[in-house]
Structure formats: C-alpha cells, structure tokens
C-alpha positions in Angstrom: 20.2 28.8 -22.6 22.4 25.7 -22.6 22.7 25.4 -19.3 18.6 25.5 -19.0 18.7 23.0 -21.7 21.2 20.8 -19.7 19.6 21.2 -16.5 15.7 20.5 -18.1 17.5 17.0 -19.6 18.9 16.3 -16.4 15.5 16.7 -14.3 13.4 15.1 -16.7 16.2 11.8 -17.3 16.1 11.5 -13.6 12.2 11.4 -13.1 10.9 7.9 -12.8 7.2 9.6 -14.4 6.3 12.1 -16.1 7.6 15.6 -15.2 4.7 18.6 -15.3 6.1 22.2 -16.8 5.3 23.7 -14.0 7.3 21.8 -11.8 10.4 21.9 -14.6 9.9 25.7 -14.4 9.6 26.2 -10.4 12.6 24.4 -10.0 14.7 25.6 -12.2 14.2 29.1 -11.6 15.3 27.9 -7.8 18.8 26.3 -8.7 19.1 28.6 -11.4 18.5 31.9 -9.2 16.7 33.6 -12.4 13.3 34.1 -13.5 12.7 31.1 -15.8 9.3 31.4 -17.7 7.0 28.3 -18.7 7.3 29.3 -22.3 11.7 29.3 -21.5 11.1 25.9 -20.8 8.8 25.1 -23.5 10.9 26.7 -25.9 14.4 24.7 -24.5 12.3 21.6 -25.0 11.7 21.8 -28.3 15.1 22.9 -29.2 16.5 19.5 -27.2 14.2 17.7 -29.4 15.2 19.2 -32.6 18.8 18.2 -31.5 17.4 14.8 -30.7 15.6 14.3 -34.0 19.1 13.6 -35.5 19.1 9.6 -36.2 22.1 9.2 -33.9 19.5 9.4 -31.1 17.4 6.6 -30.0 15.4 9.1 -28.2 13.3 12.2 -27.9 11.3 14.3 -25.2 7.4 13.6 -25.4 4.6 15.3 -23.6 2.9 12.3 -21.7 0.8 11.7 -19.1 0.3 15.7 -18.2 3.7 15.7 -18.4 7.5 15.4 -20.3 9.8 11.9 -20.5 12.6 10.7 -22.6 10.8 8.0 -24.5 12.7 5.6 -27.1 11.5 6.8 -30.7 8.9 4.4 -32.5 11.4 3.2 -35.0 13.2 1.2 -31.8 9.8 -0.9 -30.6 10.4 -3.7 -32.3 13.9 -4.3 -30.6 12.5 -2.9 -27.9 9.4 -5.7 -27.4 11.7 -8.3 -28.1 14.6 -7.3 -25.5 11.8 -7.0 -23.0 9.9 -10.0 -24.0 13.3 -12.1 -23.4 14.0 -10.6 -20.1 10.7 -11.6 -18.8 11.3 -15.0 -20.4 13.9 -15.8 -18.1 13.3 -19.0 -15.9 12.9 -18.7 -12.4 15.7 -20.6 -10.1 14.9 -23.8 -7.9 14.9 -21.6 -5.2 13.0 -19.1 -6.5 10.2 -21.1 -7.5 10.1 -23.2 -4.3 9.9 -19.6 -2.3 7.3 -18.9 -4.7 5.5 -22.1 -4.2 5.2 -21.9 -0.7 4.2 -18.5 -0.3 1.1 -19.7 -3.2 0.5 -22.5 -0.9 0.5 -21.0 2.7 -0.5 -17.2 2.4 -0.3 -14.9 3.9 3.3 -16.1 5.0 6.2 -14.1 6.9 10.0 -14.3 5.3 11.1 -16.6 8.7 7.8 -18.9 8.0 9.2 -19.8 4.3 12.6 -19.8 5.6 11.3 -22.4 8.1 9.7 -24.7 5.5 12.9 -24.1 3.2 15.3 -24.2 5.7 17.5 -21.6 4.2 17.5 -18.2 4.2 15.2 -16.7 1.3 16.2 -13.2 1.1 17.2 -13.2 -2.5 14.6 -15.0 -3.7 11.9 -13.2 -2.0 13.6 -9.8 -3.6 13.6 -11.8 -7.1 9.6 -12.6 -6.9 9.2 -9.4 -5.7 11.3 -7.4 -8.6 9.0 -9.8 -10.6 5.8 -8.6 -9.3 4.4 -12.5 -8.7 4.7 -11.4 -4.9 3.5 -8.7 -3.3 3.5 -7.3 0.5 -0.1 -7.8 2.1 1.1 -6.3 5.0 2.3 -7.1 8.7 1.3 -10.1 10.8 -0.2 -9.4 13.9 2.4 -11.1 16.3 5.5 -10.2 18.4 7.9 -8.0 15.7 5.1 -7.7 13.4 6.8 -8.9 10.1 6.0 -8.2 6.7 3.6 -10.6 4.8 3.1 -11.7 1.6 1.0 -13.7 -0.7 1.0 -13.6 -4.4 0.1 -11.2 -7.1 -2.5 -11.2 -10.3 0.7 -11.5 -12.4 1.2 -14.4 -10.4 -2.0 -15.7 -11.0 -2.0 -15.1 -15.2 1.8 -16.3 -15.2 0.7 -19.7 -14.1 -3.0 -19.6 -16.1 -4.8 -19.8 -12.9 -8.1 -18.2 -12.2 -7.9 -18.5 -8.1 -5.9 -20.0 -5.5 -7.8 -23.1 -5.1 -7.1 -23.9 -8.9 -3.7 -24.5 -7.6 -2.5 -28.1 -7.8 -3.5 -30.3 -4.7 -0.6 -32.6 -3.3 -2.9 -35.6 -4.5 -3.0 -34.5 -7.8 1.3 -35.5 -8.6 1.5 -38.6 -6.0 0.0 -41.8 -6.8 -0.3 -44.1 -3.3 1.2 -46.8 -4.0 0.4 -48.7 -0.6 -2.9 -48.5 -1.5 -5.1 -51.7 -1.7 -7.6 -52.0 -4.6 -9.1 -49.2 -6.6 -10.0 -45.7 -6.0 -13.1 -46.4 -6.8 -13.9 -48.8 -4.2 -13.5 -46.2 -1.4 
C-alpha cells in the first residue's frame, strides 16, 4: 500500500489540473500490474491526507474540480496572496515595455516586425509578455513563412486601465510642437 500511496502522490504532484479517480485508478493498475480498485485509491488518499494533516505540512490532497490536487492549506493564503501579489508587482524592463508598446500600437505584429522597429532582437522580451499573459498569439500572418502574430491580451488591457485600443495614448498627446506658430486654437 505504500508504494500505491507513493505512486498516487507522484501522479497527482505532476498533474498541472486536477486528476479524476478514474484516471488515478486506470493507471495505476497499469504500472502497477495489479488490480487497483477506485475505493484502493480512495482509501490511499485519505490515508496520505491524514499523514499530511500533521502541521509540518503546508499541504494536503483536495477533491477539486471533478478531480484530486495538492493544494497549500488555508492557514498559508495570507503568505500566499502576498508572495504572488509581489511577483506580479515586478516592473517590466525598458525592453520589455517597448516590445510591449509596439505590439499595443501596430497589431497584429510578427516577432521580425517589432524586431525591425526595435532593432534588436526581441526574443526574451516577447517570452516575458507572453509568460505575463499581456500578449497573446492571434495567429499566423498570411505571407511567405507564415510567422506567428500577436497583439495584446485583456490583462493587457486592465493592467494599463484601458477599455480599448483607441484609448491608447496618441503620439500628440506627450509632444508639444514647438515650431508651431500661434495657438492651437487658431487652426
């Protein structure tokens, strides 16, 4: 039974979602070559978890989402919220945010048509935006190599407190003309 238990943390530690019994069970009566029942599996579970209840653990297995996750217990949220709330705090680079701005500005855009108003390659900075969600990939431009495109995100959009791309700042809105003869108004 402990190595049921073992293999039942490893499966459900390595699942990016939650991991359906059935599935737990199918597969581990494959790698284990023995019948393993859905109430086996059930049963290990609860055993982990009443090995996990021990305050030395920061974490338990819950049934979510028609399915089983490790899940931090409630008593870490609070450290929790704040780590993540700093982590998203962190400040975008100069390149970054140029990238950023001209993919706002001239989507849908291709990696070599930012790279050609930069003038540098952008790789990392596109991966950052991405990993950020304030890009996304609209898809592939219909010319010769058909490269990926992209244009930003609703993140993007709530980040910045805007409701739609033409709320973005216009060019005339941050540069005064200072050859200008009399007032604006006059035109």
């Amino acid at each position: 039974m402990n190595n049921l238990q073992s293999h039942i943390q490893a499966l459900i530690f390595c699942a990016q979602a939650p991991v359906a019994i059935e599935d737990l069970q199918k597969c581990l009566a494959e790698v284990l070559q023995q019948e393993i029942t859905i109430s086996d599996v059930l049963e290990s579970i609860e055993e982990i978890n009443q090995r996990l209840a021990d305050a030395a653990f920061a974490f338990q297995i819950y049934a979510i989402g028609g399915g089983y996750q490790f899940l931090t217990k409630p008593d870490y949220q609070q450290a929790i919220g704040l780590f993540l709330k700093q982590k998203s705090k962190r400040k975008l680079s100069a390149s970054a945010l140029e990238t950023l701005a001209i993919i706002a500005y001239k989507q849908p855009i291709s990696k070599s048509g930012v790279e050609q108003i930069r003038g540098v390659s952008c790789d990392y900075a596109i991966q950052k935006l991405l990993e950020k969600e304030l890009i996304q990939i609209k898809g592939k431009a219909d010319t010769i190599g058909r490269p990926i495109i992209y244009g930003t995100t609703q993140k993007f959009m709530d980040y910045f407190g805007i409701n739609h791309l033409k709320d973005l700042p216009q060019l005339k809105d941050f540069v005064s003309e200072e050859n200008a003869i009399g007032d604006i108004s006059e035109n």
